[in-house]
TIRORO-670399 format. One record per residue (C-alpha): residue in one letter; chain; x, y, z. Coordinates in steps of 0.05 Angstrom, whole numbers, plus 5000, padded with zeros to 4 digits. Each point is the difference from the previous one (the first is absolute). Layout:
BEGIN
<r resn="A" chain="A" x="X" y="Y" z="Z"/>
...
END
This chain:
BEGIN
<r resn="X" chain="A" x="0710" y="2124" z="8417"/>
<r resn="X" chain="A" x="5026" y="4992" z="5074"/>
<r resn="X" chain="A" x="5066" y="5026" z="5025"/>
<r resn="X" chain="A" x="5031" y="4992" z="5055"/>
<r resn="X" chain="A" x="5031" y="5059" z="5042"/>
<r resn="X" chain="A" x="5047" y="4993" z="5057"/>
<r resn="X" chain="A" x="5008" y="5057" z="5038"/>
<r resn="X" chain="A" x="4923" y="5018" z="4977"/>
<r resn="X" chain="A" x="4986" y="5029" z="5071"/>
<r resn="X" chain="A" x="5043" y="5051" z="5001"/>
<r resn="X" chain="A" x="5000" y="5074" z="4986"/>
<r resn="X" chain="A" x="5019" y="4984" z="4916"/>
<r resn="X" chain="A" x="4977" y="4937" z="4999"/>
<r resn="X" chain="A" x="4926" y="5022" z="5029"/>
<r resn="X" chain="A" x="4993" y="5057" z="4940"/>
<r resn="X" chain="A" x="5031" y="4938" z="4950"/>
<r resn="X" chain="A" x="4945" y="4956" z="5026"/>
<r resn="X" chain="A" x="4950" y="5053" z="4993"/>
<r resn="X" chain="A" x="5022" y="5014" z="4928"/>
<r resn="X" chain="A" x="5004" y="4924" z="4979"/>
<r resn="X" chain="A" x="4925" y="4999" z="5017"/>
<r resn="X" chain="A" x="4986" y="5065" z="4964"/>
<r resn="X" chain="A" x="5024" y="4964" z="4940"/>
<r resn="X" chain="A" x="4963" y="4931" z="5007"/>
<r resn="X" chain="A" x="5057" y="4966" z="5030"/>
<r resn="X" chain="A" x="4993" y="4948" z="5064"/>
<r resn="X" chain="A" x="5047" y="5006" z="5055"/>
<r resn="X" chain="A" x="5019" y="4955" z="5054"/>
<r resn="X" chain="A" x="5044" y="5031" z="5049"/>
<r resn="X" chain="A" x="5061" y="4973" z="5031"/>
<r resn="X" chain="A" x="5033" y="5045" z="5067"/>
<r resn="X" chain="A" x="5020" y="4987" z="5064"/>
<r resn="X" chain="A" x="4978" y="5067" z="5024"/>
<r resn="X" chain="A" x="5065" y="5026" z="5033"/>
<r resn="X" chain="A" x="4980" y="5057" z="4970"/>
<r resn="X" chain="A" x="4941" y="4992" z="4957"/>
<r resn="X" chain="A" x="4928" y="5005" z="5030"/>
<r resn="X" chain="A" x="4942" y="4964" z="4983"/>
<r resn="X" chain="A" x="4947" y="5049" z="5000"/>
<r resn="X" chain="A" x="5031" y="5037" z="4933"/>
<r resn="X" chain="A" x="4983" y="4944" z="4958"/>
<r resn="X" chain="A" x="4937" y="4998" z="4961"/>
<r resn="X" chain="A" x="4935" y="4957" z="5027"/>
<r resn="X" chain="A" x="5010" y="4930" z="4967"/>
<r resn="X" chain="A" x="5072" y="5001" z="4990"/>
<r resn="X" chain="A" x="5024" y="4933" z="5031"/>
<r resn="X" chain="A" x="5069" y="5015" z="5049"/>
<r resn="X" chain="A" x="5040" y="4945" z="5016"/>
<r resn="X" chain="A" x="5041" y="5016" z="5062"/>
<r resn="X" chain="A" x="5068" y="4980" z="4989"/>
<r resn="X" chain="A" x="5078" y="5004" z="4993"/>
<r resn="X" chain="A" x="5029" y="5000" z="4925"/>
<r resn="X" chain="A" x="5059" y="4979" z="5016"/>
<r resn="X" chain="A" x="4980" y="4937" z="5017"/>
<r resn="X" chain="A" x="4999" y="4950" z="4928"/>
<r resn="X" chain="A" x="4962" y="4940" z="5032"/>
<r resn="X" chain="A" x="4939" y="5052" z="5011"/>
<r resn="X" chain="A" x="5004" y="5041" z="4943"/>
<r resn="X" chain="A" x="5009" y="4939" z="4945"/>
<r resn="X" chain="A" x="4936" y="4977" z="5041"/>
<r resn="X" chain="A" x="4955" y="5062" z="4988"/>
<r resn="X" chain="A" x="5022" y="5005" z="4926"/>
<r resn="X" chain="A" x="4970" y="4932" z="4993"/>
<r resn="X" chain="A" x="4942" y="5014" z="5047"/>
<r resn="X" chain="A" x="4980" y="5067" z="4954"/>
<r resn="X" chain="A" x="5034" y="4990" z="4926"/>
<r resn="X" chain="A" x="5012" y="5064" z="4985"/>
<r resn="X" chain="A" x="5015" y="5020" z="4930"/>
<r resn="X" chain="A" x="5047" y="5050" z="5037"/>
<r resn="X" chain="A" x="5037" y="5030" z="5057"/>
<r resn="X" chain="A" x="5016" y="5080" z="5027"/>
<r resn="X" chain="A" x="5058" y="4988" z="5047"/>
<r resn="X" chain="A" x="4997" y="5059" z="5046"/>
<r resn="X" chain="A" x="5025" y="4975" z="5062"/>
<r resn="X" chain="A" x="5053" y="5032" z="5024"/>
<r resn="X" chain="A" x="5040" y="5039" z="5051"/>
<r resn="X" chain="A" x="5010" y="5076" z="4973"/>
<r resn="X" chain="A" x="5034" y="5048" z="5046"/>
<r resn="X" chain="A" x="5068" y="5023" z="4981"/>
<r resn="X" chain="A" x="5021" y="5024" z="5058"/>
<r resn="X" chain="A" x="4979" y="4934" z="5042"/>
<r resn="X" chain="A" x="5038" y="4958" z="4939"/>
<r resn="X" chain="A" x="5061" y="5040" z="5008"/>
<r resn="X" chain="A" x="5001" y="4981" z="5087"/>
<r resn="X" chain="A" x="4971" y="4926" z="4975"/>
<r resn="X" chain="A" x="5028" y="4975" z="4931"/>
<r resn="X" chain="A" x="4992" y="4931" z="5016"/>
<r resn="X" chain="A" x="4936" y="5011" z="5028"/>
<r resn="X" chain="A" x="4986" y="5024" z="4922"/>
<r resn="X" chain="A" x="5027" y="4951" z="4969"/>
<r resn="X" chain="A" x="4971" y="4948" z="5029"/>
<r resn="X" chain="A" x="4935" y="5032" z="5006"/>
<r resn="X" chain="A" x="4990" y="5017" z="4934"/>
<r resn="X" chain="A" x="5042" y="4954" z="4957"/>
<r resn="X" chain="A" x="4969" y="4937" z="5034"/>
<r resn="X" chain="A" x="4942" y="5021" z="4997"/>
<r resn="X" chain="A" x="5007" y="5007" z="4919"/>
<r resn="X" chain="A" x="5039" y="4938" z="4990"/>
<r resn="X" chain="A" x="4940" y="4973" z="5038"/>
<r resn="X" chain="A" x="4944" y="5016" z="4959"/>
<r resn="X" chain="A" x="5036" y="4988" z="4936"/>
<r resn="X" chain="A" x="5010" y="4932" z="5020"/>
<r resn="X" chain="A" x="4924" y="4997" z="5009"/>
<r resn="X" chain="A" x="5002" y="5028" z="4939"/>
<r resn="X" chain="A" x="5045" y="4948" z="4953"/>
<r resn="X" chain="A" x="4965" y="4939" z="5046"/>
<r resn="X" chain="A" x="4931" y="5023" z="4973"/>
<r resn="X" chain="A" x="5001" y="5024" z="4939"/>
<r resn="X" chain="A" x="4984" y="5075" z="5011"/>
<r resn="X" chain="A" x="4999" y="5041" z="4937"/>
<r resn="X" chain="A" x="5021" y="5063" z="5024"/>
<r resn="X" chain="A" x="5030" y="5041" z="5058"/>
<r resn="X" chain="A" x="5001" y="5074" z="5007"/>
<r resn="X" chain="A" x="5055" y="5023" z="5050"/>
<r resn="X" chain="A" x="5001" y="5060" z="5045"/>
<r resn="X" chain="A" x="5065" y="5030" z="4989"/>
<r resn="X" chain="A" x="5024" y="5079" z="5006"/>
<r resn="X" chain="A" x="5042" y="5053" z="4977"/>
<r resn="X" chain="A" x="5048" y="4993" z="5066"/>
<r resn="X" chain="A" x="5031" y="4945" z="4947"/>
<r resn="X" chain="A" x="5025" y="5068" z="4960"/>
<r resn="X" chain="A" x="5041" y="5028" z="5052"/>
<r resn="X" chain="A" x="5012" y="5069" z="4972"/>
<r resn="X" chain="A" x="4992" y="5004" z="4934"/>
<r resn="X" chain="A" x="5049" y="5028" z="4957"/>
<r resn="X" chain="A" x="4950" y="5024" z="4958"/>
<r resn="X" chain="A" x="4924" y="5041" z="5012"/>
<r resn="X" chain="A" x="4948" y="4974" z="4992"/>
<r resn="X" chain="A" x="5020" y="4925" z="5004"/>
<r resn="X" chain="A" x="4985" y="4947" z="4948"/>
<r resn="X" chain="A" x="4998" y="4921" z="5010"/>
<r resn="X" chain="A" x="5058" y="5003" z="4959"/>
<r resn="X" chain="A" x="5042" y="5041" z="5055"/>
<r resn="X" chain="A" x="5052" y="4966" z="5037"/>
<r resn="X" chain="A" x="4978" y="4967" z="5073"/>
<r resn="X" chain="A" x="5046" y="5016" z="5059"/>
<r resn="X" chain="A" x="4959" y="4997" z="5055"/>
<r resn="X" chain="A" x="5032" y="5031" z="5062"/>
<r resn="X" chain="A" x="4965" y="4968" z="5059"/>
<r resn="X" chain="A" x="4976" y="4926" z="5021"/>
<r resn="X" chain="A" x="4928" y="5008" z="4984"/>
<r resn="X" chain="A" x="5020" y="5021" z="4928"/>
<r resn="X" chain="A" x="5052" y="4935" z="4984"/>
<r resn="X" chain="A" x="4941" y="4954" z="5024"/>
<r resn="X" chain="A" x="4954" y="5033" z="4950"/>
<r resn="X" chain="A" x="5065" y="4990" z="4942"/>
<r resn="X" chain="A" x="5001" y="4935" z="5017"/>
<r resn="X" chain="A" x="4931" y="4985" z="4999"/>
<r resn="X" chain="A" x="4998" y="5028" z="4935"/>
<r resn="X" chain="A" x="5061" y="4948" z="4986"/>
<r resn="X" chain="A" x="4968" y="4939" z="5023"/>
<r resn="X" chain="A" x="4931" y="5014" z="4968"/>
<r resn="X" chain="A" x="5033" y="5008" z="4934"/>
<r resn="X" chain="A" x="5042" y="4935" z="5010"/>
<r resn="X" chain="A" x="4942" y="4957" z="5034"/>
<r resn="X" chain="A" x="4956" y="5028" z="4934"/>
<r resn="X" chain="A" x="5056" y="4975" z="4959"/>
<r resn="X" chain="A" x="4996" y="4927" z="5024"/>
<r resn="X" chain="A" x="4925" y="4989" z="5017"/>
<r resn="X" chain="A" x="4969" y="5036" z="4935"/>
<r resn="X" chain="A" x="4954" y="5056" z="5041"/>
<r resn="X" chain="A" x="4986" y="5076" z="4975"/>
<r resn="X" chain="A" x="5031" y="5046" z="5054"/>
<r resn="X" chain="A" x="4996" y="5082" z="5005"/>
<r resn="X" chain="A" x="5037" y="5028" z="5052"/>
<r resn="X" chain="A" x="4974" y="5073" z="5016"/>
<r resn="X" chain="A" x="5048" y="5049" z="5032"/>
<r resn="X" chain="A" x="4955" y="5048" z="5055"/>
<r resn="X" chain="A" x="5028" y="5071" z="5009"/>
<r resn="X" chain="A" x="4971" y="5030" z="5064"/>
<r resn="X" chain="A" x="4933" y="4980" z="5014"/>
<r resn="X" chain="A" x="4952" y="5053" z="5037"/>
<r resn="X" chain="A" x="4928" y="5019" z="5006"/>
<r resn="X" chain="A" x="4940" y="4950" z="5015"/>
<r resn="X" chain="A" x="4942" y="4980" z="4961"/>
<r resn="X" chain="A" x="4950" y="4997" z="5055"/>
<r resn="X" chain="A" x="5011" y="5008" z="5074"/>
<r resn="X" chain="A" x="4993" y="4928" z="5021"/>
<r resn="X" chain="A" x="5063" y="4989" z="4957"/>
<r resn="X" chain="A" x="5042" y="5047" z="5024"/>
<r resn="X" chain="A" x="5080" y="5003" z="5020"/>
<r resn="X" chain="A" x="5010" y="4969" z="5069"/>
<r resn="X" chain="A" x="5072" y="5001" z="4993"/>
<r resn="X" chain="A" x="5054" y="5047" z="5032"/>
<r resn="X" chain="A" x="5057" y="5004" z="4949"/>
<r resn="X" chain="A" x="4965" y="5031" z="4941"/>
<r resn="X" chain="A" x="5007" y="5079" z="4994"/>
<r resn="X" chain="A" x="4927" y="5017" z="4988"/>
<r resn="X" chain="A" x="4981" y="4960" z="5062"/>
<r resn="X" chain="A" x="5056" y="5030" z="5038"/>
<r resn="X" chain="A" x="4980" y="5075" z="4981"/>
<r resn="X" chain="A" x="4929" y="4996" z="5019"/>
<r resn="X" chain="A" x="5010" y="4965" z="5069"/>
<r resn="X" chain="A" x="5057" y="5053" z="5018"/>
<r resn="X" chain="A" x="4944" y="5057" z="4979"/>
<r resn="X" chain="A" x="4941" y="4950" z="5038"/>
<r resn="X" chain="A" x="5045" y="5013" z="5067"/>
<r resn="X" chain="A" x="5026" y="5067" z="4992"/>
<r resn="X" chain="A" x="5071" y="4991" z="4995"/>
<r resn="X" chain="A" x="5053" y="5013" z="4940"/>
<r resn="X" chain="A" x="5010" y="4945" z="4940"/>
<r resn="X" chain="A" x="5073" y="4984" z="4995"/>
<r resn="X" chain="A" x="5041" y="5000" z="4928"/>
<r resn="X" chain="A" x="5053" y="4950" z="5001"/>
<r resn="X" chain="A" x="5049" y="5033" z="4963"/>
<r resn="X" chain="A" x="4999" y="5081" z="4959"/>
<r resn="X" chain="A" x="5075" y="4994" z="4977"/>
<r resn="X" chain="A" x="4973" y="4963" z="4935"/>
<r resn="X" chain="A" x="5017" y="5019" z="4939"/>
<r resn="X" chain="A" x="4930" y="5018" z="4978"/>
<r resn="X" chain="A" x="4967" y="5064" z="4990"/>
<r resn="X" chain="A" x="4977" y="5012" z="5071"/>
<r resn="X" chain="A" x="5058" y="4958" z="5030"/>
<r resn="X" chain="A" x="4938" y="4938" z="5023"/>
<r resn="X" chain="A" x="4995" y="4930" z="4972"/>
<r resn="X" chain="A" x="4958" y="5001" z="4928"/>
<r resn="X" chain="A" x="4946" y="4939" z="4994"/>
<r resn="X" chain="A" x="4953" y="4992" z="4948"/>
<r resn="X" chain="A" x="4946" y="4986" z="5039"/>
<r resn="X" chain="A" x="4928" y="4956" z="4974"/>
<r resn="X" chain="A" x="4931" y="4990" z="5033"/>
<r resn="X" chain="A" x="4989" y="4929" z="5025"/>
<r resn="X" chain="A" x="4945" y="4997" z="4958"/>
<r resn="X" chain="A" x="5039" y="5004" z="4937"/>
<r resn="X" chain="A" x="5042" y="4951" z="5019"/>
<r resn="X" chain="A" x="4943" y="4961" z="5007"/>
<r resn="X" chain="A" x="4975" y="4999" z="4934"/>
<r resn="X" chain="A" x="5061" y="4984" z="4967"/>
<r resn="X" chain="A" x="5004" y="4940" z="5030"/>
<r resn="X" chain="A" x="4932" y="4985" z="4971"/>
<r resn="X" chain="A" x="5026" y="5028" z="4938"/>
<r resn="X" chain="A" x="5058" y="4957" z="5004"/>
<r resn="X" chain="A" x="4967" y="4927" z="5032"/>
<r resn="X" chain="A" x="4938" y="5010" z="4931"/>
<r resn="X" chain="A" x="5065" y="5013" z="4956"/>
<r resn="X" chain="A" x="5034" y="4933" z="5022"/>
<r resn="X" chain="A" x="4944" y="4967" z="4997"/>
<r resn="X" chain="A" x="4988" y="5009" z="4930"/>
<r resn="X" chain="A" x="5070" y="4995" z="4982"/>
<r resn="X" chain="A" x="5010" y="5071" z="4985"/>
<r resn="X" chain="A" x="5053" y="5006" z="5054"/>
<r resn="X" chain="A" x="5047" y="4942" z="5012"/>
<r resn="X" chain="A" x="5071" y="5019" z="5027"/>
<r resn="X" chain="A" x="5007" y="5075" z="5025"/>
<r resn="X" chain="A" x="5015" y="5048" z="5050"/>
<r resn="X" chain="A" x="4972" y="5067" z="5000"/>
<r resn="X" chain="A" x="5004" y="5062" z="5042"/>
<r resn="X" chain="A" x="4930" y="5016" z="5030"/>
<r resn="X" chain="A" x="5006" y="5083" z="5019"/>
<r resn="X" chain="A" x="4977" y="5068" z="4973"/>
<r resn="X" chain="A" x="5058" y="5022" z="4970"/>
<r resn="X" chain="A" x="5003" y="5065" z="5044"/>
<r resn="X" chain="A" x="5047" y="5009" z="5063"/>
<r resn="X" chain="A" x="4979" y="5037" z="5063"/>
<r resn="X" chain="A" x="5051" y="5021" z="5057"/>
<r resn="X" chain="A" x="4993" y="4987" z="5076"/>
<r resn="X" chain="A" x="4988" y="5073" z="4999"/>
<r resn="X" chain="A" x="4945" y="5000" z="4946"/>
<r resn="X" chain="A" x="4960" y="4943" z="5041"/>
<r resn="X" chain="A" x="5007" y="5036" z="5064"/>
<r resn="X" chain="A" x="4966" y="5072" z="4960"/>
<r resn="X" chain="A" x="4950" y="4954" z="4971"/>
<r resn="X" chain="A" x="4981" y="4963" z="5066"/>
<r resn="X" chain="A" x="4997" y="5068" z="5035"/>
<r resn="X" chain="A" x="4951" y="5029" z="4940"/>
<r resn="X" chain="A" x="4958" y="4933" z="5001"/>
<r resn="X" chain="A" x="4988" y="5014" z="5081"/>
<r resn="X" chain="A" x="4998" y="5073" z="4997"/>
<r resn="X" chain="A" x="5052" y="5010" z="5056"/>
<r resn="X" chain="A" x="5078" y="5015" z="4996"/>
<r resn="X" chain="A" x="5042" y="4934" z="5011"/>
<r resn="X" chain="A" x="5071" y="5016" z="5029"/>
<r resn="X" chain="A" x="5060" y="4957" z="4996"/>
<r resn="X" chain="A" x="5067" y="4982" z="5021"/>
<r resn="X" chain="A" x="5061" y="4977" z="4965"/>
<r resn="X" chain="A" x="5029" y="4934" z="5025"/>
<r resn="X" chain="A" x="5063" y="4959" z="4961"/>
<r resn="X" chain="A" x="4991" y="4966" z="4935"/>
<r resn="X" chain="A" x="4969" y="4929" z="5011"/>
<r resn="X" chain="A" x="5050" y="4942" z="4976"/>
<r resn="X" chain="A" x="4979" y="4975" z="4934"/>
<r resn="X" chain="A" x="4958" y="5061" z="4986"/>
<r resn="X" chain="A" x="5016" y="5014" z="4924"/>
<r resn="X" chain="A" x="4999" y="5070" z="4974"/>
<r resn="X" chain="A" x="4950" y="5015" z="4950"/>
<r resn="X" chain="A" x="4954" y="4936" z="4965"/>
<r resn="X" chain="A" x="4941" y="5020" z="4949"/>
<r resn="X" chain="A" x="4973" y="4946" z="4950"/>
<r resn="X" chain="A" x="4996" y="5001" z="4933"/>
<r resn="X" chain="A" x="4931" y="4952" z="4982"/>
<r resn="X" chain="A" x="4999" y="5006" z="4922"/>
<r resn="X" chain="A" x="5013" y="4924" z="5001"/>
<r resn="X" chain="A" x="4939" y="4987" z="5044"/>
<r resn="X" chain="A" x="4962" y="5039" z="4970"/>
<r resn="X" chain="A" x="5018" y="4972" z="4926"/>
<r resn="X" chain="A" x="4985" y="4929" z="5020"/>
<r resn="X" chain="A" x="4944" y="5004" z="5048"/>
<r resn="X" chain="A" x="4965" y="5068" z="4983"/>
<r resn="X" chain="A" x="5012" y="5016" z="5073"/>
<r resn="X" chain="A" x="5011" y="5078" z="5025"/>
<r resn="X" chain="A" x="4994" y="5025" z="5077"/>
<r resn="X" chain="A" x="4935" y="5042" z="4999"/>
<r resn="X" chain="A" x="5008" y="5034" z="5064"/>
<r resn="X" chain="A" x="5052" y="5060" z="5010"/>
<r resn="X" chain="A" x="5037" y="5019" z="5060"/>
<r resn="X" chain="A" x="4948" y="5046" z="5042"/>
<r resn="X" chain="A" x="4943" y="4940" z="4983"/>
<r resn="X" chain="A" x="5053" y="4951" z="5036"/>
<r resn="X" chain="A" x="5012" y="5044" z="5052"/>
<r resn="X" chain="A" x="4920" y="5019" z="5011"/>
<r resn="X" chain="A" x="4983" y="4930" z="4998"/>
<r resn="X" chain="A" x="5055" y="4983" z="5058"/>
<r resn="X" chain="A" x="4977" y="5056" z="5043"/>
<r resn="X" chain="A" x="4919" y="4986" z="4991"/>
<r resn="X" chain="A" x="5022" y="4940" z="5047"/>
<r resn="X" chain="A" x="5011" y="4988" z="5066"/>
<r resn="X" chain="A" x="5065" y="5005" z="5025"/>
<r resn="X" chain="A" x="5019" y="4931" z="5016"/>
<r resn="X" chain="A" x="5043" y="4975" z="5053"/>
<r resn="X" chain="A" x="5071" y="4977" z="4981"/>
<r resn="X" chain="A" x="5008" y="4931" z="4994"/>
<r resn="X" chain="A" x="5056" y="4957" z="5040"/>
<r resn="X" chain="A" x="5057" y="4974" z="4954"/>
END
């Protein structure tokens, strides 16, 4: 079985890779390495250098590889830098679905797993959050992921393939060093680096209404995430999953607060911090609920917060990335 992964060289779509092969699946990787990096991916994974968005080339390497499926990972993913660049979102990561699903109904593909995420929840009305929940997402990056969802399920409609969209909550940790976080927007990340060169981590925001006053997450080791996509790409293949979205988290929240304690006790040294203003588009409080996910595919995270955390820390402290 050979899938093909578009975003495969990045920090996810590395660990996917690596999981797709732990399970006996081929990959062929498509990215145009913006941000991804060639050395994460496994020896013998083929990478095509190129840019999604563009039909003519991606119709051609579906025909070129025949892949009984696609992981569409590709994708911008900062919500601060889609709240000062909607457009830039939208045409960044709406083309560059439309594009591959084109590919997609030209071919004959058979399935497509899509990257979404839990900014499509806004703030939930209820905790933890089911599939069932309403979506209200409250910045760009989050409407592009809705309407991914939207034109997956309509495309899958018309062209006859098996589709699972899986909603991320906030991905953290690493599984080896080589495939760690380069990126400067994530909290983990962001923690360590401010500890790395002694100066204070900043909260956005301690006038929530949330225990400690910080933004909740449920956050979930990359590595998870990982494996439920091979859970999910083995389950469409044998028709076990056809036309779903699931949530892909632990089920348990964490505070900015709680990260920063658990950073500092994974490093052994106090990490201070400041308080600056709430981030636009920065939801209150979003924790999973993965009883779906887990009913369908078998699939549970396996790692809890302080292995995510020790697993980010064990790694060098990368440099932050340029948007």
């Amino acid at each position: 079985m050979r899938w093909l992964v578009t975003g495969g060289a990045g920090y996810i779509g590395a660990h996917v890779v690596t999981a797709l092969g732990a399970s006996g699946v081929e990959s062929v990787v498509v990215d145009d390495l913006s941000t991804g990096r060639a050395a994460r991916l496994p020896l013998g994974v083929p990478l095509v250098r190129a840019d999604v968005r563009d039909s003519t080339t991606m119709r051609d390497l579906f025909r070129r590889f025949q892949p009984d499926g696609v992981i569409h990972l590709a994708a911008r993913k900062d919500v601060a830098e889609s709240t000062a660049h909607p457009l830039r979102y939208y045409q960044d990561n709406l083309d560059g679905l439309r594009s591959v699903l084109a590919a997609v109904a030209a071919t004959g593909t058979r399935s497509v797993l899509f990257s979404s995420s839990a900014a499509v929840y806004g703030t939930p009305t209820c905790s933890p959050v089911s599939e069932l929940a309403r979506t209200a997402p409250e910045n760009a990056y989050g409407r592009t992921k809705l309407i991914g969802e939207w034109m997956l399920r309509d495309a899958a409609a018309s062209v006859g393939f098996g589709w699972a969209a899986l909603r991320y909550f906030n991905v953290a940790g690493a599984g080896a060093p080589h495939l760690r976080d380069h990126g400067g927007t994530n909290l983990v990340p962001r923690l360590l680096r401010a500890a790395a060169e002694g100066l204070p981590a900043v909260v956005y925001g301690d006038d929530y209404p949330t225990p400690d006053g910080t933004a909740v997450r449920d956050y979930v080791h990359v590595a998870d995430i990982a494996e439920a996509h091979a859970h999910a790409a083995l389950a469409l293949r044998d028709g076990d999953l056809h036309d779903e979205v699931l949530n892909i988290g632990r089920g348990e929240g964490a505070s900015v607060l709680q990260m920063i304690a658990a950073v500092s006790g994974a490093l052994r040294l106090p990490l201070p911090y400041v308080v600056a203003p709430r981030r636009t588009g920065d939801p209150a409080a979003v924790v999973a609920s993965p009883a779906r996910v887990h009913e369908l595919l078998g699939w549970r995270a396996r790692h809890d917060l302080d292995e995510i955390v020790r697993s980010a820390a064990a790694t060098p402290v990368a440099e932050p990335q340029a948007a």
